[in-house]
C-alpha positions as CSV (number, residue, x, y, z in Angstrom):
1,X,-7.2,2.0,10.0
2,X,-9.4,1.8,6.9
3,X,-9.0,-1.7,5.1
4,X,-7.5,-2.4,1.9
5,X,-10.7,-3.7,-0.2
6,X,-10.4,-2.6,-3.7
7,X,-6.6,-1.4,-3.8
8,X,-4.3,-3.5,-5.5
9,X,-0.6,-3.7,-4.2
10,X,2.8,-5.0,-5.8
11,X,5.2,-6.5,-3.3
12,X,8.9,-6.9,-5.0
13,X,10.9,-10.1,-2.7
14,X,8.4,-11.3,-2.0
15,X,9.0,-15.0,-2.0
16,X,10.3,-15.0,1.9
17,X,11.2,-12.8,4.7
18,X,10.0,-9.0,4.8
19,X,8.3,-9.2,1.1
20,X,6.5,-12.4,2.3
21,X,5.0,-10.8,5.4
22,X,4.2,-8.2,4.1
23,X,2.0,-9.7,1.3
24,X,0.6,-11.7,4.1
25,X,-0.4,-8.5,6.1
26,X,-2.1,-6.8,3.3
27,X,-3.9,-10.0,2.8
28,X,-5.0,-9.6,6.7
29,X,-5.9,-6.3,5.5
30,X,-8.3,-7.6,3.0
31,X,-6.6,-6.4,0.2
32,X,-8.5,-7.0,-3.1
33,X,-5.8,-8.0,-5.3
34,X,-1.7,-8.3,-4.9
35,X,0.8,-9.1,-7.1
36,X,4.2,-10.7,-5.3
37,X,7.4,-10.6,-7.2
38,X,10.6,-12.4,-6.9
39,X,13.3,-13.6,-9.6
40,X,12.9,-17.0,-8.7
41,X,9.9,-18.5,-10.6
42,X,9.5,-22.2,-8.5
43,X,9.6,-20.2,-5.2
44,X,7.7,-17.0,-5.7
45,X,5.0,-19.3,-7.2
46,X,4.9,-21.4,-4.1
47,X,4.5,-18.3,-2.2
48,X,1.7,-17.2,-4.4
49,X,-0.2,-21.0,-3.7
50,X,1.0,-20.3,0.3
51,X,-1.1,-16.5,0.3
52,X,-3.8,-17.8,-1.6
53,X,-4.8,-20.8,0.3
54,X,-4.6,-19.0,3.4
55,X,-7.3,-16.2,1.8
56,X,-9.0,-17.4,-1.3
57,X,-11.2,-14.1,-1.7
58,X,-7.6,-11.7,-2.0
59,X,-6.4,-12.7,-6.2
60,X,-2.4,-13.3,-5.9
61,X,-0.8,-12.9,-8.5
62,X,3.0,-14.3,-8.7
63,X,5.2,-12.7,-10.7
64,X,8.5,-13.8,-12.0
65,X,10.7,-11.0,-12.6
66,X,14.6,-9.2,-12.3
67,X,13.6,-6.0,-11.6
68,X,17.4,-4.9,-12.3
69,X,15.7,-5.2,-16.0
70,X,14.0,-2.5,-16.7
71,X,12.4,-3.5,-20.7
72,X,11.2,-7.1,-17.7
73,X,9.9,-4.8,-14.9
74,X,7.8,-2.9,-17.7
75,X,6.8,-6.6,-19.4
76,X,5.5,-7.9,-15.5
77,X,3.8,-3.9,-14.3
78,X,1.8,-3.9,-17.6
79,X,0.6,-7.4,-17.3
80,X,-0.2,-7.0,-13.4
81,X,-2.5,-4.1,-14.7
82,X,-4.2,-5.9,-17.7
83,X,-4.7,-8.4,-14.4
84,X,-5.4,-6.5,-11.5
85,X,-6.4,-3.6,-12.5
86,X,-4.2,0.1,-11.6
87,X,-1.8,-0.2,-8.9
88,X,-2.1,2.0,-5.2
89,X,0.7,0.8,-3.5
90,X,4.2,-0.4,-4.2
91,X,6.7,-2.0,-2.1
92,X,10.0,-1.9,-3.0
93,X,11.5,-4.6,-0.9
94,X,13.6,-6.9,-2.8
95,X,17.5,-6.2,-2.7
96,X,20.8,-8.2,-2.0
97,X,24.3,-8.3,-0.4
98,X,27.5,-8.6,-1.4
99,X,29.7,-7.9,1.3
100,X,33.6,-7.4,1.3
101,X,36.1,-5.3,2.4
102,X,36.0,-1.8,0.1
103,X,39.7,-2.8,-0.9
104,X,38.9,-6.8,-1.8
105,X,35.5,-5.0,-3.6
106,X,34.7,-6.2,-7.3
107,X,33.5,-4.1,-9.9
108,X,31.2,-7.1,-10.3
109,X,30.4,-6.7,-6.3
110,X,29.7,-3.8,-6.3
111,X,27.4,-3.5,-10.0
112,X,25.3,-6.0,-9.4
113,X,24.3,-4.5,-5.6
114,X,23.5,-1.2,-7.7
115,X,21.7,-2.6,-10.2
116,X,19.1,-4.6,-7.9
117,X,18.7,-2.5,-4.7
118,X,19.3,1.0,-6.5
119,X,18.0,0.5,-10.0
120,X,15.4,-2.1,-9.1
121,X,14.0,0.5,-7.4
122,X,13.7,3.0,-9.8
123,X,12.4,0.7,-11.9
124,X,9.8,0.1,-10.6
125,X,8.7,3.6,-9.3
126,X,9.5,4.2,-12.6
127,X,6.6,2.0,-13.4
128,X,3.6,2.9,-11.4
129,X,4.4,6.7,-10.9
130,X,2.6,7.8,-14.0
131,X,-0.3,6.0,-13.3
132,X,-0.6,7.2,-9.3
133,X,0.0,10.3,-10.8
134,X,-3.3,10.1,-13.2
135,X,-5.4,8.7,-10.5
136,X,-3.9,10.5,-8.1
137,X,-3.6,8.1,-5.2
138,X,-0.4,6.2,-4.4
139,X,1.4,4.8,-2.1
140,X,5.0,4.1,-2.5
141,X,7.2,2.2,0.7
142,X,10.6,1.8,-0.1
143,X,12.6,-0.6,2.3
144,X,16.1,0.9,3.3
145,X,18.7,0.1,6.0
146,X,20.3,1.4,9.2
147,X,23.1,0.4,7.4
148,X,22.3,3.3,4.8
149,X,24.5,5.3,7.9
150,X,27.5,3.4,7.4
151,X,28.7,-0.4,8.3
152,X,31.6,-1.6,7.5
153,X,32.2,-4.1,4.8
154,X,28.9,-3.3,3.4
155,X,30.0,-0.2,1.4
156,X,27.8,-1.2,-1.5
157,X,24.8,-2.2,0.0
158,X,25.4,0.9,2.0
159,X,25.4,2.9,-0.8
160,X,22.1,2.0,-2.2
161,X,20.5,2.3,1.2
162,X,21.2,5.9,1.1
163,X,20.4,6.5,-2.1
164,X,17.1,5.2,-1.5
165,X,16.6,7.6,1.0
166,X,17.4,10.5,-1.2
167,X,15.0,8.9,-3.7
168,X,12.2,8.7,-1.2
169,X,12.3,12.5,-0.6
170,X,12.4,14.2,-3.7
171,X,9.9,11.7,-4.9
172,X,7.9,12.8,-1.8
173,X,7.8,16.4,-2.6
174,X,7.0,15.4,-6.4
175,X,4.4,13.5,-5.7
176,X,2.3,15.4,-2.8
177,X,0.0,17.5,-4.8
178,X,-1.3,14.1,-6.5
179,X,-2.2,12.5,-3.6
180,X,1.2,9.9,-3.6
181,X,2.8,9.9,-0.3
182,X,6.4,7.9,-0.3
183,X,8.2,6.8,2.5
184,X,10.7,4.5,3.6
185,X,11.9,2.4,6.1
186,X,15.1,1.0,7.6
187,X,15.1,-1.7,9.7
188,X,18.1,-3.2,11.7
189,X,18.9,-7.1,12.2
190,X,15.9,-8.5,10.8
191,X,15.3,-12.3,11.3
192,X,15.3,-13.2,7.7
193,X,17.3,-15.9,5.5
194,X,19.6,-12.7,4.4
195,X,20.6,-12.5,8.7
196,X,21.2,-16.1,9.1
197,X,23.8,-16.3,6.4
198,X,25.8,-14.3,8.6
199,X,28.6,-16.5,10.9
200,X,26.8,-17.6,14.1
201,X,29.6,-15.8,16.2
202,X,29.0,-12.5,14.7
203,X,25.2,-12.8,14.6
204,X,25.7,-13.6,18.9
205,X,28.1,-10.8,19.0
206,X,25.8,-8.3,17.8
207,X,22.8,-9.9,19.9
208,X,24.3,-9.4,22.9
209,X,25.2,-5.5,21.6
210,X,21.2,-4.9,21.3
211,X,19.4,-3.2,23.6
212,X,16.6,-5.9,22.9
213,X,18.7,-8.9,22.2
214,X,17.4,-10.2,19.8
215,X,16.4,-10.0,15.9
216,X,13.1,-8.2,14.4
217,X,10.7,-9.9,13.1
218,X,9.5,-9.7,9.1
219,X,5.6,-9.2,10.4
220,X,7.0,-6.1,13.0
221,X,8.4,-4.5,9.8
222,X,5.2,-5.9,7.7
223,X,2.9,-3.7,10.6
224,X,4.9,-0.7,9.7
225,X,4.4,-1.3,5.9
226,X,0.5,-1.5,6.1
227,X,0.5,1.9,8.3
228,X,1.9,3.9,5.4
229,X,0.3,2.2,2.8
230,X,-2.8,2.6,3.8
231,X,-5.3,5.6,2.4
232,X,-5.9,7.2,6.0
233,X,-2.1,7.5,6.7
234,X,-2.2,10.6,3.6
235,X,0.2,13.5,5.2
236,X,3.2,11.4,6.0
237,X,5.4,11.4,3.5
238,X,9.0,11.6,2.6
239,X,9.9,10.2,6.1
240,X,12.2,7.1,7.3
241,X,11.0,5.5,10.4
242,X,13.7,3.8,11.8
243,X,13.0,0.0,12.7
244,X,15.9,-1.1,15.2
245,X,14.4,-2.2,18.1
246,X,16.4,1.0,19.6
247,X,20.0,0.0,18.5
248,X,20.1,3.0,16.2
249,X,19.0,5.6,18.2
């Protein structure tokens, strides 16, 4: 696999769990520049000090930004470019829960899932996909869900899940003939903050369901990342690889 040296990357939630890895594992990859974006300021600027330490010779760039605002995701994409230069890969990884019942469901519940997980990511395809289209070269990851199948309670979250699916093919098939390959991937019970908010009894439950008993790890999903982001993996595209450890198959 050919390194990352001279692509610049933009890593949405990227303050901890699966956005934090997988800034880490570009930086492995000797990725020239990165820019990591999370809506908390104090903590994706921590994260951003974390990365940069650990490899001085990769520029970090932290970004504070709600990418559910799209006149804020154009302010940050534009200033990452006047930083880092034009952007190869994306990696649309921040998103949030708000589970209930359907019945017991806000409007408010179920808006502000939309407007993150759904609309954060158009946003920000929105964003870059003129630009991969003039160089043509991109490379666009969107992270979805087993949970885009159905799970109950989650009928929001769900929701966006799938429609980021549907998003990932169309924008496949519009991108190909430029050279943009987009793909996405839905992982299972990830061991991230998001997992452990869940009540201990139900987290056990559903360990001792899995075929491998336990949780996935951010850097397992973070390997997966790299693979399709990276310039030799150029005729896969508009695919989900599933990330379950088997419990969805």
């Amino acid at each position: 696999m050919k390194s990352f040296e001279g692509r610049v990357a933009v890593v949405t939630g990227a303050a901890q769990g699966i956005g934090y890895a997988v800034a880490e594992k570009l930086i492995e990859e000797k990725i020239s520049g990165i820019a990591i974006l999370d809506w908390n300021a104090d903590a994706i600027q921590a994260a951003a000090e974390k990365l940069s330490a650990a490899t001085p010779e990769t520029k970090v760039m932290p970004v504070q930004c709600d990418i559910a605002d799209a006149d804020a995701v154009d302010r940050a994409f534009a200033a990452i470019e006047a930083t880092l230069g034009g952007i190869d890969i994306l990696v649309n990884n921040a998103g949030i829960t708000r589970d209930i019942m359907f019945h017991k469901m806000s409007f408010q519940q179920w808006d502000s899932v939309v407007k993150v997980n759904l609309y954060g990511t158009y946003n920000c395809c929105k964003a870059v996909m003129q630009g991969m289209r003039d160089r043509n070269y991109g490379r666009i990851v969107n992270l979805s869900s087993v949970v885009a199948y159905g799970n109950a309670g989650q009928v929001n979250y769900s929701a966006t899940k799938g429609a980021i699916i549907s998003m990932t093919k169309t924008l496949a098939k519009e991108g190909a003939r430029r050279n943009i390959t987009v793909n996405a991937i839905a992982p299972d019970c990830i061991d991230t903050a998001m997992m452990r908010a869940v009540p201990p009894a139900f987290l056990q439950d559903l360990l001792n369901r899995h075929p491998m008993q336990r949780l996935g790890k951010p850097e397992e999903v973070a390997s997966l990342v790299a693979f399709l982001s990276n310039e030799e993996c150029s005729y896969v595209s508009g695919t989900v690889i599933d990330c379950s450890g088997a419990n969805r198959t």
